[in-house]
C-alpha positions as CSV (number, residue, x, y, z in Angstrom):
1,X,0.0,0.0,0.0
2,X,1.4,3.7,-0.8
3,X,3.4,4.9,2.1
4,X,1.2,8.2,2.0
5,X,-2.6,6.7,1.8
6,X,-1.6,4.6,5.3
7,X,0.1,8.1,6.6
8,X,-3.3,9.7,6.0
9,X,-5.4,7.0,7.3
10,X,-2.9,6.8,10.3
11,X,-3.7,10.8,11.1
12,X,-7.3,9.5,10.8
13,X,-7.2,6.5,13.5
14,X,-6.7,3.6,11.5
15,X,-4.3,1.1,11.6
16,X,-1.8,-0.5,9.2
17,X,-0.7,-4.0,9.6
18,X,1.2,-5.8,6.0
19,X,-1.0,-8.7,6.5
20,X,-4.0,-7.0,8.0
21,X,-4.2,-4.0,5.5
22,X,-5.8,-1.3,7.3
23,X,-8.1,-1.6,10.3
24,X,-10.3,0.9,12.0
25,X,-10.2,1.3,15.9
26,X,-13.6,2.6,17.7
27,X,-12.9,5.9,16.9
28,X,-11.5,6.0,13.5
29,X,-12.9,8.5,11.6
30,X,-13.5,7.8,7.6
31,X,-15.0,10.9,7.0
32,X,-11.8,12.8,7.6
33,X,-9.6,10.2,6.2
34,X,-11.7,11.0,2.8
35,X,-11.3,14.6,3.0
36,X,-7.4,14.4,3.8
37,X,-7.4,12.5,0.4
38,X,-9.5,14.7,-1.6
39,X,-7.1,17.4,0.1
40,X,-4.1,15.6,-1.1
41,X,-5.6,15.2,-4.6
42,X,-6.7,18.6,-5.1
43,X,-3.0,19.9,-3.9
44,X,-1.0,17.7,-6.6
45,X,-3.5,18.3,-9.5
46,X,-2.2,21.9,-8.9
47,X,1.5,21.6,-9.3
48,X,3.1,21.5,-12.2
49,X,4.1,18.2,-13.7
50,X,7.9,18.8,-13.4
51,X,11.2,20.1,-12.1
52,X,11.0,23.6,-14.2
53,X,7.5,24.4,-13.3
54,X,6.0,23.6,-16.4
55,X,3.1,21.8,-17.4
56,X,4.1,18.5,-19.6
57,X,1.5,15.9,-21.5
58,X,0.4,14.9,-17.9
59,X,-3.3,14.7,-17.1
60,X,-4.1,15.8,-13.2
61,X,-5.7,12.3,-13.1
62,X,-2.8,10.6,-14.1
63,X,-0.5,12.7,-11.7
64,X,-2.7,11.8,-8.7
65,X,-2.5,8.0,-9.8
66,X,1.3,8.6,-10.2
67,X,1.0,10.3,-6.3
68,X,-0.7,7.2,-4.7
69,X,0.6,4.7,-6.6
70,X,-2.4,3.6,-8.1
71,X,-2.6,1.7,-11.8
């Protein structure tokens, strides 16, 4: 799992175990685990794709799939 999806989920009250996945304590609030990620989304869909500060052939979508790791 991305090393910054289980950080968020972490700040949120859940749990990561490798065999487990993540697990929600009493507590745990999913609600503001969603919101961290929409945060996190909407903040790399703003930057620009690389190093210079330019925008390259880079979709937003495909930079926050690129961000979480996801396929």
């Amino acid at each position: 799992m991305n090393t910054r999806i289980i950080e968020l989920a972490e700040q949120c009250g859940f749990n990561y175990n490798e065999n487990f996945g993540l697990t929600a304590d009493i507590g745990a609030d999913a609600e503001k685990f969603a919101e961290l990620i929409i945060s996190e989304c909407m903040s790399v869909a703003d930057l620009p794709n690389d190093v210079s500060g330019k925008w390259d052939h880079l979709l937003p979508s495909e930079m926050i799939a690129e961000h979480f790791g996801v396929e």
